[in-house]
DSSP file (Angstrom, degrees, kcal/mol; ACC not computed):
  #  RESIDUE AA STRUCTURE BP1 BP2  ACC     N-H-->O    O-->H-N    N-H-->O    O-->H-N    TCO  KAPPA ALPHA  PHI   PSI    X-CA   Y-CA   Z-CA
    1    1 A X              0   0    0      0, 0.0     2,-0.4     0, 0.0     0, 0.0   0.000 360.0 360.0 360.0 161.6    0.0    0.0    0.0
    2    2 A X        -     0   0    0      7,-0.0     2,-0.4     0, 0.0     3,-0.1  -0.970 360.0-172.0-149.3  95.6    0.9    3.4   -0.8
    3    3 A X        -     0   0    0     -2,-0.4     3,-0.0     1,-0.1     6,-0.0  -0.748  15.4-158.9-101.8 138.5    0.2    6.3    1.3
    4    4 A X  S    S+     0   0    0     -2,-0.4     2,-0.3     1,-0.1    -1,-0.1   0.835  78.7  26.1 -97.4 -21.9    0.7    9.9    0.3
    5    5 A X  S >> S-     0   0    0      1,-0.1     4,-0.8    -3,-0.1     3,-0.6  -0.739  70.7-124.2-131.8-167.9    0.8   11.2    3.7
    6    6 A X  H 3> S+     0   0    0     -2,-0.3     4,-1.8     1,-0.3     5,-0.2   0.773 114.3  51.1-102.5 -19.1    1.5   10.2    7.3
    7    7 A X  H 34 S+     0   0    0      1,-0.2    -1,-0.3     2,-0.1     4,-0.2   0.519 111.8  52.1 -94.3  35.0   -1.8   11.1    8.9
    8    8 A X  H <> S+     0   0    0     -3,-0.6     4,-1.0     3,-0.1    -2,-0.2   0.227 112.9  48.0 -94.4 -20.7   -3.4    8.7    5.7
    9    9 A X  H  < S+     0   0    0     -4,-0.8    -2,-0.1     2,-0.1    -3,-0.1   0.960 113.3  45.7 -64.6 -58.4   -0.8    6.1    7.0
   10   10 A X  T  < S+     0   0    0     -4,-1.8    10,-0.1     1,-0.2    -3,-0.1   0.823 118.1  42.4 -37.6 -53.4   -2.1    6.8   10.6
   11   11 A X  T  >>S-     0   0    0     -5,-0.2     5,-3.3    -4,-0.2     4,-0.9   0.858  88.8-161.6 -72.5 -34.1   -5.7    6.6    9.4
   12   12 A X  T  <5 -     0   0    0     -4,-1.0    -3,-0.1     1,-0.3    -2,-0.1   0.745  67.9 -47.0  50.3  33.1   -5.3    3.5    7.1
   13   13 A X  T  45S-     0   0    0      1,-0.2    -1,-0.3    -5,-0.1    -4,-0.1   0.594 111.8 -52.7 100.4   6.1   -8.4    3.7    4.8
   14   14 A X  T  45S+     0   0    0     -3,-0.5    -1,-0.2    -6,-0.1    -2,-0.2   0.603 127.8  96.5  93.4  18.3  -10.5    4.3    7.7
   15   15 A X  T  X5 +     0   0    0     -4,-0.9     4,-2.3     2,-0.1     5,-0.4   0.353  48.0  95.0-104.0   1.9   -9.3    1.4    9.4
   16   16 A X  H  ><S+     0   0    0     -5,-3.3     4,-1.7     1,-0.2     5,-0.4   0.887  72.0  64.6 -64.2 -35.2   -6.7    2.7   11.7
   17   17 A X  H  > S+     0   0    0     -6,-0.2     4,-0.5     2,-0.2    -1,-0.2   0.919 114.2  43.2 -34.6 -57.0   -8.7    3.3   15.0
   18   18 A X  H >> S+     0   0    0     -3,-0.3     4,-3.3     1,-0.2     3,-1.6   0.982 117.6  41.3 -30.9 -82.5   -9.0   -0.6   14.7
   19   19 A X  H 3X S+     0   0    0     -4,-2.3     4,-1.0     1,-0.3    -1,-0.2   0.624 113.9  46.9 -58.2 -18.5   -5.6   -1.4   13.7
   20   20 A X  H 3< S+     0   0    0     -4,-1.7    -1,-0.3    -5,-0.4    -2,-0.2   0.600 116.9  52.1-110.2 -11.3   -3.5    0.9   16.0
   21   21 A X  H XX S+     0   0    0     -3,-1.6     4,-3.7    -4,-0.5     3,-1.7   0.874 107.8  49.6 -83.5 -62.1   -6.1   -0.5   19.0
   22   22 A X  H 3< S+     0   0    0     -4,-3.3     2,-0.8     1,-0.4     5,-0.4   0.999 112.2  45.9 -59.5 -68.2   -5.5   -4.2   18.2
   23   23 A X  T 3< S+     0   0    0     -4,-1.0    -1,-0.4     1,-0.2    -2,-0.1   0.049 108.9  59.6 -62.4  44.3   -1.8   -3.6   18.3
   24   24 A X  T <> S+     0   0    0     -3,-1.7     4,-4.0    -2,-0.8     5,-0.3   0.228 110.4  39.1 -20.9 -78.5   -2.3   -1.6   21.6
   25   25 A X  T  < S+     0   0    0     -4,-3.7    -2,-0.2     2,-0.2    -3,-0.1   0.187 117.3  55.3 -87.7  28.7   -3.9   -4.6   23.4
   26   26 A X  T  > S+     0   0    0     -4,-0.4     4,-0.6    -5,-0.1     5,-0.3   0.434 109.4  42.9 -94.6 -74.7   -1.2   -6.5   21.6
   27   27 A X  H  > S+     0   0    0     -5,-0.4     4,-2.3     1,-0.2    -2,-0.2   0.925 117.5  46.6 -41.0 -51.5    1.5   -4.5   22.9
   28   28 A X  H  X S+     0   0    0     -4,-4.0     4,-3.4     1,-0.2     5,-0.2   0.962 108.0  55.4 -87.9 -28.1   -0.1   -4.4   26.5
   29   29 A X  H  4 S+     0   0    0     -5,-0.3     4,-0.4     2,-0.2    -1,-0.2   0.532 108.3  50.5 -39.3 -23.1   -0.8   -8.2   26.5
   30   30 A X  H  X S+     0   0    0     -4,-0.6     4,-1.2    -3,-0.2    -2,-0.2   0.856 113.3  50.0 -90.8 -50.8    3.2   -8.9   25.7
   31   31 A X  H >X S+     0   0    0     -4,-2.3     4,-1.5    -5,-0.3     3,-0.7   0.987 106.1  43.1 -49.7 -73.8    3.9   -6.8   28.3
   32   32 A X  H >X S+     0   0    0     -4,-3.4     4,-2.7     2,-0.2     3,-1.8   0.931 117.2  57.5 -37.9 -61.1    1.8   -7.9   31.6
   33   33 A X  H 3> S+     0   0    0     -4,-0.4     4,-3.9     1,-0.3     5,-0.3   0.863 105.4  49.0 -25.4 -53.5    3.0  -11.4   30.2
   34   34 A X  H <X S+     0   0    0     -4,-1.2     4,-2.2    -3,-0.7    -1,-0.3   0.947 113.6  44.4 -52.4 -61.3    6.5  -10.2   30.5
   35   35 A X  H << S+     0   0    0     -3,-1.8    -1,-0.2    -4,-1.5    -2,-0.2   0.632 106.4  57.1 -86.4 -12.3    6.0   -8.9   33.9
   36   36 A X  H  X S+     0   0    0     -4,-2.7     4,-2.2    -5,-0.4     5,-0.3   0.821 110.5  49.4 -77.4 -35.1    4.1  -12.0   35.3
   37   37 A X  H  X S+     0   0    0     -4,-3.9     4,-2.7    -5,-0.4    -2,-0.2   0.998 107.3  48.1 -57.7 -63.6    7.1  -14.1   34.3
   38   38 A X  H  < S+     0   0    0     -4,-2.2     4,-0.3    -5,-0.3    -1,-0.2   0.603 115.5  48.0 -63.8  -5.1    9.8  -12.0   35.8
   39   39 A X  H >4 S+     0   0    0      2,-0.2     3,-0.7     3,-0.1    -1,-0.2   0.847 113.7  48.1 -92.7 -49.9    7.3  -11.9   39.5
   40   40 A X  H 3X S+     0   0    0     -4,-2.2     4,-1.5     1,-0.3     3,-0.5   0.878 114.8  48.7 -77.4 -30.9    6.7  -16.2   39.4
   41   41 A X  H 3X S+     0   0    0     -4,-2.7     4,-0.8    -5,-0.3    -1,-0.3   0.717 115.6  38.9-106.6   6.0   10.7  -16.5   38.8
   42   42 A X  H <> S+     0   0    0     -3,-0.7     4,-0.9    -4,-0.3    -1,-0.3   0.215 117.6  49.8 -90.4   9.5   11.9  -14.2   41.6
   43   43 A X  H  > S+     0   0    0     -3,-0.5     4,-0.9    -4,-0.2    -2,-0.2   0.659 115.9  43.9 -97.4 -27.3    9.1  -15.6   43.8
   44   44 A X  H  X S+     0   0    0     -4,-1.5     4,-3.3     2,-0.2    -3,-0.1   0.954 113.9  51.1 -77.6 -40.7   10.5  -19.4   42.7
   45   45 A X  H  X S+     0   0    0     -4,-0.8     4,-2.5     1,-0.3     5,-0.2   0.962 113.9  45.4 -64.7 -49.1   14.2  -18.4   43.2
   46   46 A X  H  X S+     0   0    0     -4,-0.9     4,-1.4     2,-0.2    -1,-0.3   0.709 109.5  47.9 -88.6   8.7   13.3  -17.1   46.6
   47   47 A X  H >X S+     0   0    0     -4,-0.9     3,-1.5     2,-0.2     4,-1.4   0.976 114.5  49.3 -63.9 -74.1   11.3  -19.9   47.7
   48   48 A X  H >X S+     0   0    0     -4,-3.3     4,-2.3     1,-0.3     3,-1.0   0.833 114.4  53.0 -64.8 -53.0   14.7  -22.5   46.2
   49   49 A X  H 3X S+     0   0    0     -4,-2.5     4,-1.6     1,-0.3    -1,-0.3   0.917 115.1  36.5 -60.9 -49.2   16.9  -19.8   48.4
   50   50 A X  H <X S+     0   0    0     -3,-1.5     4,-0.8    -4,-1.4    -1,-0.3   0.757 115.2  52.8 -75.8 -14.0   14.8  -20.4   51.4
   51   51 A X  H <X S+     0   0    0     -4,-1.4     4,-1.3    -3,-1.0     5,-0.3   0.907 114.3  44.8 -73.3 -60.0   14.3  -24.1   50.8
   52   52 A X  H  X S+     0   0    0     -4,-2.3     4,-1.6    -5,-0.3    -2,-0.2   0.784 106.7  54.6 -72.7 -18.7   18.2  -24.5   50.5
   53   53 A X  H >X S+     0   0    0     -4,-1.6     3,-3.8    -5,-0.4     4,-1.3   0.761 113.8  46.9 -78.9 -97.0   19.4  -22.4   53.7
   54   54 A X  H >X S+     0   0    0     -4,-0.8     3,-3.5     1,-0.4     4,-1.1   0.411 112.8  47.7 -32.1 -87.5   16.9  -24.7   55.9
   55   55 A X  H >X S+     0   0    0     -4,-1.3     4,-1.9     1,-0.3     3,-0.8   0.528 112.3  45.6 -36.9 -45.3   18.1  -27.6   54.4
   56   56 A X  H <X S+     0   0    0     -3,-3.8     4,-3.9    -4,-1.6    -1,-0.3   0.959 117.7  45.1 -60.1 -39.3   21.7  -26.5   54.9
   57   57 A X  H <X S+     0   0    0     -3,-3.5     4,-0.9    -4,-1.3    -2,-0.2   0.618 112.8  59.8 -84.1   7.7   20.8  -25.5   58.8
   58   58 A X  H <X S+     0   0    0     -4,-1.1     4,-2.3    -3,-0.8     5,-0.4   0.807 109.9  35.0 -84.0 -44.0   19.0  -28.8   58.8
   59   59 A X  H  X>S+     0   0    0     -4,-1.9     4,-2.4    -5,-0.4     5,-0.7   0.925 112.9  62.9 -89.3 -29.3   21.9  -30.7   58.1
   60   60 A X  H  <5S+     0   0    0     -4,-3.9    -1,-0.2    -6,-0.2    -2,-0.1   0.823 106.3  41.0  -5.9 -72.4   23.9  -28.5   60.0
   61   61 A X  H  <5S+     0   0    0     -4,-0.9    -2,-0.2     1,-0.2    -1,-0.2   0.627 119.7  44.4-110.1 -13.8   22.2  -29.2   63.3
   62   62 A X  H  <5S-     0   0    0     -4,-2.3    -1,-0.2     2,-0.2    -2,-0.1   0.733  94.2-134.2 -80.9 -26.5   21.8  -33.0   62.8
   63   63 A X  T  <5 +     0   0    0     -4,-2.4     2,-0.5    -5,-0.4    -3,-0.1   0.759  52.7 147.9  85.3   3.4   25.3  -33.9   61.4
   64   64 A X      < -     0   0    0     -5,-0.7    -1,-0.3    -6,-0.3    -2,-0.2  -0.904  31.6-172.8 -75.9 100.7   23.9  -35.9   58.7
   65   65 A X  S >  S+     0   0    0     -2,-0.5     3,-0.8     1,-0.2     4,-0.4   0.677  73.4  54.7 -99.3 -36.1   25.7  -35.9   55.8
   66   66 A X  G >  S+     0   0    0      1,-0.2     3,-1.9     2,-0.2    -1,-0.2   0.861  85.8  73.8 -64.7 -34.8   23.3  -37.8   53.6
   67   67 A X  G 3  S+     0   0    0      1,-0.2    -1,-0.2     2,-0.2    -2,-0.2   0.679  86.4  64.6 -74.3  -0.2   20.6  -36.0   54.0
   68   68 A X  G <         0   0    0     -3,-0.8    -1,-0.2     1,-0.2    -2,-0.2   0.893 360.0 360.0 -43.2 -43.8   22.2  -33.4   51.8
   69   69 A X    <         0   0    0     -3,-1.9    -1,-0.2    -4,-0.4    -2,-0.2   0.477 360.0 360.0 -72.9 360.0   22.2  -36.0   48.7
């Protein structure tokens, strides 16, 4: 397509409201995603941080070397 100006790009035949909307809630959909990943893996890591300190002050205070493995 072939536009002679930028607010006929903008507009897109009278479709643009659409189009520039749908990539909007494209765009914000990528995002949240984005940010829901990066919340569940520093919530997993520090859960595995706290998991692994007890377990070290577990095996710590028993002297039990196996139960590391």
């Amino acid at each position: 397509m072939n536009w002679a100006s930028w607010s006929e790009f903008w507009a897109m035949g009278g479709d643009g409201l659409y189009v520039w909307s749908a990539y909007l809630v494209a765009l914000i959909v990528a995002a949240t995603e984005i940010g829901v990943l990066a919340l569940s893996r520093r919530a997993i890591l520090q859960h595995l941080g706290r998991f692994t300190t007890l377990k070290r002050s577990s095996v710590r205070a028993t002297g039990d070397n196996d139960a590391a493995r």
